[in-house]
Phi, psi and omega in degrees: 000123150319132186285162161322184190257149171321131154240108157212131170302359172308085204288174143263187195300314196275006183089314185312149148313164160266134188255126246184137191221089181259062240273150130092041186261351182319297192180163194093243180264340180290317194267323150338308190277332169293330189273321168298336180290288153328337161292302190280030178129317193286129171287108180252133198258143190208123188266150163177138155342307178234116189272014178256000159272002173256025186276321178306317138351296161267346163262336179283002143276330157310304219293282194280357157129356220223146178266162181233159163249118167244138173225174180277159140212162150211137242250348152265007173287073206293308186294336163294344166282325157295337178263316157307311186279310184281341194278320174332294178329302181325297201270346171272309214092332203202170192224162174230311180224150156235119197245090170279091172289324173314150163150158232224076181323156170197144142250144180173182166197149186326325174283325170255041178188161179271157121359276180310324182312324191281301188306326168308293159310330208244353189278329165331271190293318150308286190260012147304304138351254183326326162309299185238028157277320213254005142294313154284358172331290210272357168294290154333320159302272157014299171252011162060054188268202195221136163231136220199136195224108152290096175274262193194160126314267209347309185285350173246327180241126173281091166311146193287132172062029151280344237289300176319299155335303206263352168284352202266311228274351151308297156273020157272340166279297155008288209270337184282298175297354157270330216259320203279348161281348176271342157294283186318353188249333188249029195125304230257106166309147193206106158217171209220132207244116175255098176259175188238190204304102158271128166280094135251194182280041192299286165349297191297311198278049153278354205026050177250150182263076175339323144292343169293299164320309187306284171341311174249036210244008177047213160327338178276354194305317173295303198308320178283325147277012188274343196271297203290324164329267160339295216263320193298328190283353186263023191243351180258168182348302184323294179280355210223166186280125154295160192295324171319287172306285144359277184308349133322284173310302169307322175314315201287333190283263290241352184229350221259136180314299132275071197279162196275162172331280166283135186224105186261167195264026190160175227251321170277019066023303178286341206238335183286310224273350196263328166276005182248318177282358166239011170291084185277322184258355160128330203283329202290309202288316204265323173278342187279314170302324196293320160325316159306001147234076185219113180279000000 
């Protein structure tokens, strides 16, 4: 069930609201960005899998002042995405934007996981993407709108004990940065927002019992935990980019006269992602990763 509809007076240049579409809003950057888009104007729709999880949601649009519309989708979910898309329609007329934000942390490596663990991950993180991506198309086509996909540093430089992960998030950069000149000829704006470490629940919801993992990691185990050591700490209050901040950069696909293909969310976001695009044979990135398991 849906909340009432936004009430704001913001037109676009053409009189309608403008309409925003948002996957992945429970909390973090999903839910940072449904709020700032409703600040600025945008009848913002706000998505999530589970919709008993959207109480956090809701008080930080109370906190800023703006109604949100929340529904459900879940982004593997195809007839849910369809039912998500078309109700927009119902109730709007019209889609402007889509910000795909939903998406699933994972650890492993290949040896200590199936073949399905990886399908998993890419059915999320990947053919999730592609689902409500290729719903809002012709609508987006319609208003000369924006599709805009949070990816990950994860879509550009691959981490130990990411592999799956950082394959999704690959091939979610892939498919956008092949897709957006044939969009773009027909309207359709097309970027991809790269963050680096946010303190949200990202971590947590990998759900893993970490000494357990370690514990049964055989031979991978000191690597693994010299990696898990390293990464956890780049995920707190301290250390990690707020959801706020992050959430900065989607604004910018979403408002920016010309927004660039890649919008990365911080300078260091820019200085990791920036050493894998002028890494032409592969050793900077390898020697900069192998250390994050060197026990």
């Amino acid at each position: 069930m849906s909340t009432p509809p936004i009430a704001t007076t913001a037109p676009t240049a053409n009189g309608p609201l403008r309409t925003v579409l948002i996957t992945g809003t429970s909390s973090g950057t999903g839910l940072a960005a449904a709020v700032a888009a409703a600040r600025a104007g945008w009848r913002t729709v706000a998505t999530l899998r589970d919709t008993g999880r959207a109480d956090a949601l809701r008080e930080a649009a109370a906190e800023a002042g703006v109604e949100i519309d929340i529904r459900r989708l879940d982004v593997v979910d195809e007839e849910s995405v369809t039912a998500a898309v078309e109700g927009v329609i119902a109730d709007y007329g019209r889609l402007d934007a889509v910000v795909n934000n939903a998406g699933a942390g994972h650890l492993g490596t290949l040896e200590l996981e199936t073949v399905a663990d990886v399908r998993q991950v890419m059915e999320v993180n990947f053919f999730g993407v592609l689902n409500v991506s290729k719903a809002a198309l012709p609508h987006l086509r319609a208003t000369g709108g924006r599709l805009i996909t949070v990816t990950s540093v994860g879509g550009v430089i691959g981490q130990p004990f990411n592999e799956a992960y950082c394959a999704a998030k690959f091939a979610v950069e892939g498919y956008m940065e092949s897709l957006a000149p044939v969009a773009g000829m027909l309207g359709v704006s097309v970027s991809v927002v790269e963050p680096g470490a946010v303190a949200t629940e990202f971590v947590n919801n990998i759900g893993l019992d970490f000494e357990a993992r370690i514990a049964a990691a055989g031979p991978y185990a000191d690597a693994l935990r010299a990696y898990i050591d390293r990464t956890v700490g780049q995920f707190t209050q301290d250390a990690a980019q707020t959801p706020a901040g992050a959430a900065e950069a989607v604004m910018e696909a979403l408002t920016a006269d010309r927004p660039a293909f890649r919008i990365q969310t911080s300078q260091w976001a820019r200085d990791f992602t920036g050493a894998k695009l002028a890494d032409l044979d592969g050793s900077a990135v390898l020697g900069m990763t192998g250390t994050w398991v060197a026990a």
